[in-house]
Phi, psi and omega in degrees: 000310195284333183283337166259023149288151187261146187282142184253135194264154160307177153226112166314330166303288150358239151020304184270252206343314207278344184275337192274317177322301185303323185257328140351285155329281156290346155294337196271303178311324141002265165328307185302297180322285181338301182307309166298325165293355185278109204299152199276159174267171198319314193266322185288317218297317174329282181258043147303310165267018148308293180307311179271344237223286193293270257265314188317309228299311191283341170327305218279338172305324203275312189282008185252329171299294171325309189287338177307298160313296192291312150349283163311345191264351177247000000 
């Protein structure tokens, strides 16, 4: 049974599809990594410190309101 399989040779075609699919596969993994490590941009970075600047801003209001308060009760 085993004596009528036919033997099998490389195919260089082959062969060249599975290396390109392989290096495909990892360019795209790559990219992906890359894409995560890529550090934000100019506009991101802006309002962030917008953002964090606003929340500073109503902290030191809220607390100035509280001492304010406590002020008045003596």
């Amino acid at each position: 049974m085993i004596e009528k399989l036919p033997l099998l040779t490389p195919d260089a075609s082959r062969r060249a599809n599975t290396i390109t699919r392989c290096h495909d596969r990892l360019a795209a993994r790559r990219r992906k990594i890359e894409a995560r490590n890529r550090p934000s941009g100019a506009r991101a970075l802006g309002a962030e410190c917008l953002l964090v600047g606003g929340f500073c801003v109503v902290y030191l209001i809220a607390m100035a309101g509280d001492l304010l308060a406590i002020a008045a009760r003596r």
